[in-house]
C-alpha angles and dihedrals in degrees: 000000000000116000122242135212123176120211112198118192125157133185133065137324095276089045089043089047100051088050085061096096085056083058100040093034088049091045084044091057108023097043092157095048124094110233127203140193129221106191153081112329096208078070109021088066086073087061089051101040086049089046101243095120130049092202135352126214124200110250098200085062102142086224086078106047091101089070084069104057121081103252093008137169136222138163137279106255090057093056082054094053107049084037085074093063124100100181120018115190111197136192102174113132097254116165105166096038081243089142092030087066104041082057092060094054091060103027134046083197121142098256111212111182123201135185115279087210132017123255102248086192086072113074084218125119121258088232097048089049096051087053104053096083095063078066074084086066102048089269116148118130104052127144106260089196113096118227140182108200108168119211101231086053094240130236120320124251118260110223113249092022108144116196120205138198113167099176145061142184095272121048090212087067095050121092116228122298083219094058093044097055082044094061087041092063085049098051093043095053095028097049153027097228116139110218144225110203108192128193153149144190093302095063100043120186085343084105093049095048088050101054095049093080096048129078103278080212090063100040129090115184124213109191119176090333105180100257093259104052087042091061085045088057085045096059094063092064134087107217139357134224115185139126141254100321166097094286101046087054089052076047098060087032084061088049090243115159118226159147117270125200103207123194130180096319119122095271082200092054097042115023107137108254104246137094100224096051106103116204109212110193131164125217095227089059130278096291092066098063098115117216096242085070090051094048106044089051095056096046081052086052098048094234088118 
């Protein structure tokens, strides 16, 4: 029979990326195991497009809420489920084992733990701190770069393609609107880039503001795209300009270069993971990063 391992990793894209390497460092030396994935499918469905995952499970079923309650219960057919794996690698925050321990009574599984977030007080990268507990499984040597590489190759990049993403999940990491629709005045008169302007519900109608002042000819726009089709539409870019966040993580995973804002956030913890990715900072906040330096780096990196 096929041996099983079960990765579990909640949170959000950036957290999901950069947990990438677990997924590629467990296929590269397991090649005949069946690996799973227990998250959040929004995400997940990156690991199985890439190929880094066989199947995904929703972790916020409501079929397993009783793992998380000291003394819980839970059906059969859970017992069953966690019961197939041999190795489960988990990443839950999970501070009083409760989960940890509801697991045991239904899983002889080897129970690896790591950390749910990584520790910024360490100058040690995310990626290189999610890996350390496959130590556990004699892996030492794995690629600390995340990478989305589909099967079918995607689609190919279109020369002059910006892609955009001027929001995060936090506004403090976000450089001004002002300063945005100012660089897009810039790139519509000073170039001839087309543009993919990608959002969500975090950025509301900044996308569509923004849009309105660029050639509609030239502008793409990208809204709440599911995670997989968005990489698809990302591929076709050139190059990427974005902040601190999720996206800019799928970017690098992509192996888009780019321009960064970068805010407060530790540069050595979460520093997206390729080398064609430039992080532009000023010493006065992100706020203060004029549009001239903006400018000027993506015209020396061709994106414009």
């Amino acid at each position: 029979m096929r041996r099983k391992i079960l990765v579990i990793r909640g949170g959000a894209v950036g957290d999901f990326i950069l947990t990438l390497p677990v997924l590629a460092a467990l296929r590269r030396h397991f090649p005949e195991h069946r690996i799973e994935v227990l998250g959040y499918p929004a995400v997940t469905s990156l690991a199985l497009a890439a190929g880094l995952a066989d199947a995904a499970s929703a972790v916020e079923s409501p079929r397993l809420a009783g793992l998380f309650a000291p003394d819980g219960s839970w059906a059969a057919d859970v017992t069953a489920w966690f019961g197939g794996f041999d190795w489960i690698v988990s990443y839950l925050h999970d501070p009083q084992d409760v989960f940890r321990r509801n697991v045991a009574r239904c899983s002889s599984a080897r129970f690896v733990a790591g950390p749910h977030r990584p520790d910024e007080t360490q100058a040690v990268h995310a990626t290189l701190q999610l890996l350390a507990p496959l130590r556990q499984l004699d892996i030492h040597d794995a690629d600390p770069r995340p990478r989305l590489v589909f099967p079918d190759g995607g689609a190919s990049s279109a020369s002059g393609r910006l892609a955009i993403h001027p929001g995060s999940g936090s506004p403090g990491k976000n450089w001004p609107e002002a300063r945005w629709r100012e660089l897009m005045g810039r790139l519509a008169t000073g170039s001839t880039c087309e543009v993919l302007l990608i959002g969500g519900e975090a950025e509301g109608d900044r996308c569509a503001r923004l849009a309105a002042g660029f050639p509609a000819e030239r502008v793409r726009m990208a809204r709440s795209l599911p995670l997989v089709e968005l990489a698809r539409e990302m591929q076709t870019c050139s190059a990427f300009i974005g902040h601190d966040s999720g996206i800019t993580h799928l970017a690098a995973a992509l192996d888009l270069p780019g321009l960064v804002l970068w805010g407060e956030t530790e540069l050595a913890v979460w520093r997206p993971q390729c080398g064609g990715m430039k992080i532009l900072r000023d010493a006065a906040g992100l706020s203060n990063i004029a549009v001239d330096a903006v400018f000027r780096d993506l015209e020396s990196g061709a994106a414009a």
